[in-house]
C-alpha positions as CSV (number, residue, x, y, z in Angstrom):
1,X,-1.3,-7.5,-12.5
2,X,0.6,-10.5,-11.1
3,X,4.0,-10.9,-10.8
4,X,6.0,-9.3,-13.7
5,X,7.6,-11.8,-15.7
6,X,10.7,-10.2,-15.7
7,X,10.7,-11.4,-11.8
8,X,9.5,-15.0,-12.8
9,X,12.7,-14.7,-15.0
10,X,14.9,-13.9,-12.5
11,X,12.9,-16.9,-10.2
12,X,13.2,-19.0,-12.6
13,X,17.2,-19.2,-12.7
14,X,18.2,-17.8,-8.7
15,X,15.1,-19.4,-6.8
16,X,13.5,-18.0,-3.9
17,X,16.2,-16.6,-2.3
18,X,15.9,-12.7,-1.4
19,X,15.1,-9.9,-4.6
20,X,15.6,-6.6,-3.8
21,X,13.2,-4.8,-5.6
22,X,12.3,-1.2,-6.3
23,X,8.1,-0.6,-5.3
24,X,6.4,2.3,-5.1
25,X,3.4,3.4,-3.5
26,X,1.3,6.3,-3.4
27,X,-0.9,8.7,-1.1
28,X,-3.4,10.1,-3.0
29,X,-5.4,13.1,-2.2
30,X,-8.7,14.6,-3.6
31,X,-9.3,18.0,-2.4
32,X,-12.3,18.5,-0.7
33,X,-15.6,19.5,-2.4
34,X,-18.9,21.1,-1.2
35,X,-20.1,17.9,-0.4
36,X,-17.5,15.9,0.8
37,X,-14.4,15.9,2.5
38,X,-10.8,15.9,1.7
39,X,-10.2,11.9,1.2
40,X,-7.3,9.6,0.6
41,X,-7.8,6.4,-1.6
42,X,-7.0,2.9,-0.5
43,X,-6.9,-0.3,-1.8
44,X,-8.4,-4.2,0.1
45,X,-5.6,-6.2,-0.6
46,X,-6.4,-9.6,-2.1
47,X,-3.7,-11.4,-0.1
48,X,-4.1,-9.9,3.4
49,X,-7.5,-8.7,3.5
50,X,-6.4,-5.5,4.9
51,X,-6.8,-1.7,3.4
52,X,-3.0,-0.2,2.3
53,X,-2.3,2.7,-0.4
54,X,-1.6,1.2,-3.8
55,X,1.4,0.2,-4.6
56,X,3.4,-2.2,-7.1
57,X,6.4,-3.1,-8.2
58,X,8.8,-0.3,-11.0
59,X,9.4,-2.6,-13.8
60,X,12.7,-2.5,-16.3
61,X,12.6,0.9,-17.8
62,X,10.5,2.6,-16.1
63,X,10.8,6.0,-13.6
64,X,9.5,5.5,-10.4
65,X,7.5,8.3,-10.7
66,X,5.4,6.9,-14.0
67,X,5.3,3.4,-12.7
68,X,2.9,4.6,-9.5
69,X,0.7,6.4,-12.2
70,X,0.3,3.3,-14.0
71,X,-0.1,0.8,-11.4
72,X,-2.7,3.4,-9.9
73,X,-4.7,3.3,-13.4
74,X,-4.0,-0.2,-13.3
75,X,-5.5,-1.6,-9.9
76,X,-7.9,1.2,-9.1
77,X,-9.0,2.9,-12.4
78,X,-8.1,6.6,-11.0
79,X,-5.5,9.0,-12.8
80,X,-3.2,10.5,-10.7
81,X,0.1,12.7,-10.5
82,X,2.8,12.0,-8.4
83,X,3.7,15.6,-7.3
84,X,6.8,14.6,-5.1
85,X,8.7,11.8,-3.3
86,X,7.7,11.5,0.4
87,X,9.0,8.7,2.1
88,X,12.3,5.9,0.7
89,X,13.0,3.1,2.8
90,X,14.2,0.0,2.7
91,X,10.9,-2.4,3.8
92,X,11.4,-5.8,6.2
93,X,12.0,-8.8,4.6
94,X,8.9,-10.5,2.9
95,X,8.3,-14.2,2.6
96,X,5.4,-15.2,0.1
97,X,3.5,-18.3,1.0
98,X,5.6,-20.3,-1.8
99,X,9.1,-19.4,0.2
100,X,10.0,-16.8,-2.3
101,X,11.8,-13.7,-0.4
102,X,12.4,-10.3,-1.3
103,X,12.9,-6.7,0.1
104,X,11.4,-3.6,-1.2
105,X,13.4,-0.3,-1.6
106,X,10.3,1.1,-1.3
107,X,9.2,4.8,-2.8
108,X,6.1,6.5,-1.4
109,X,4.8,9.2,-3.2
110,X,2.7,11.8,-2.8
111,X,-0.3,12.4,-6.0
112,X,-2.5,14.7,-7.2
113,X,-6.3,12.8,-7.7
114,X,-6.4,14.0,-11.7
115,X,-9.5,12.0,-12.7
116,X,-11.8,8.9,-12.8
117,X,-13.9,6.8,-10.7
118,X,-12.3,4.7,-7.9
119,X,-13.0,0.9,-8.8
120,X,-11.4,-2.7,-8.6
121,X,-9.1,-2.9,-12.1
122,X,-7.2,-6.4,-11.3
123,X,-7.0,-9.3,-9.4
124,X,-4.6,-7.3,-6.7
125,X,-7.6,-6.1,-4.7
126,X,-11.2,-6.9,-3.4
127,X,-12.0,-3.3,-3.2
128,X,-10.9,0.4,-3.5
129,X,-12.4,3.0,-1.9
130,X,-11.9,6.8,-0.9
131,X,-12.4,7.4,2.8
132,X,-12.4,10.6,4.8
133,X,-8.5,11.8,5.9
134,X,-9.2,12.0,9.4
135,X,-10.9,8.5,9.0
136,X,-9.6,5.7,8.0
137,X,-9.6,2.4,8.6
138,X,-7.9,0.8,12.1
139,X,-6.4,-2.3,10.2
140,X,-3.7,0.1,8.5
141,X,-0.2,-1.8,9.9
142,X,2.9,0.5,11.2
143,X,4.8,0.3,7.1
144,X,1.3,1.7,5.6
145,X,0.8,4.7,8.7
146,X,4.4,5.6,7.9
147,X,4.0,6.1,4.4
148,X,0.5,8.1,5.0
149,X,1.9,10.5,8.0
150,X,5.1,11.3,5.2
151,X,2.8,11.8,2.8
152,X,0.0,14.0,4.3
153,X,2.8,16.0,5.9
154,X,3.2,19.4,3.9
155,X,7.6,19.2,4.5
156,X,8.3,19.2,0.6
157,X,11.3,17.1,1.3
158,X,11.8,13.3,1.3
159,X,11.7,11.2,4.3
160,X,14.9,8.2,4.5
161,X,16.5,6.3,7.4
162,X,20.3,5.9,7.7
């Protein structure tokens, strides 16, 4: 989905200057099978090239909790349930190529594969694919490795800087 209009709104009347912004993301296991093993699913970003979990943005009204199963359905056609909240930080500043700024508050969660097969659902990504836990792809950037090492980890609590 592109950018929610409730944030073109907002755009529209404060300008690019910095939104902080609730996101989630989400690590998303399958168990392993008989013939395969235990896999996490990723996403090709569209704007970077690069392979990170989903995420997206929680939109007026929502939990956290059900926006990451929806913008999971959404972008790569798999249900999921968030079991727990692994990681919450507050992400670097981000500048999109039309000067608009914002900062994530961003919630990584930790989900349950439930059903469906793993496929491009919007204009978000290039690709989505399950690979292998202990092999994933060398692009993932320091933000992305953080939020996979809280959310692989079996502590059942949350991850937070001060």
């Amino acid at each position: 989905m592109p950018t929610p209009p409730y944030i073109l709104d907002l755009r529209a009347v404060y300008g690019p200057g910095r939104l902080l912004l609730p996101g989630v993301s989400g690590v998303v296991l399958r168990e392993a099978g008989p013939d395969r093993a235990a896999s996490l699913l990723l996403v090709r970003r569209t704007d970077t090239g690069l392979w990170s979990l989903p995420a997206g943005i929680v939109e007026p009204g929502e939990q956290p909790a059900a926006s990451l199963e929806r913008e999971l359905l959404e972008e790569t056609r798999v249900v999921v349930e968030a079991e727990r909240l692994a990681l919450m930080t507050a992400d670097p500043d981000l500048v999109y190529p039309n000067g608009d700024r914002c900062q994530f508050i961003s919630m990584t969660f930790r989900c349950r594969y439930v059903s469906g097969e793993a496929g491009v659902g919007d204009e978000e990504s290039t690709a989505v694919a399950w690979f292998p836990v202990d092999d994933l792809p060398p692009e993932l950037d320091a933000i992305q490795l953080r939020r996979l090492a809280a959310g692989l980890s079996e502590d059942p609590g949350c991850t937070f800087d001060r």
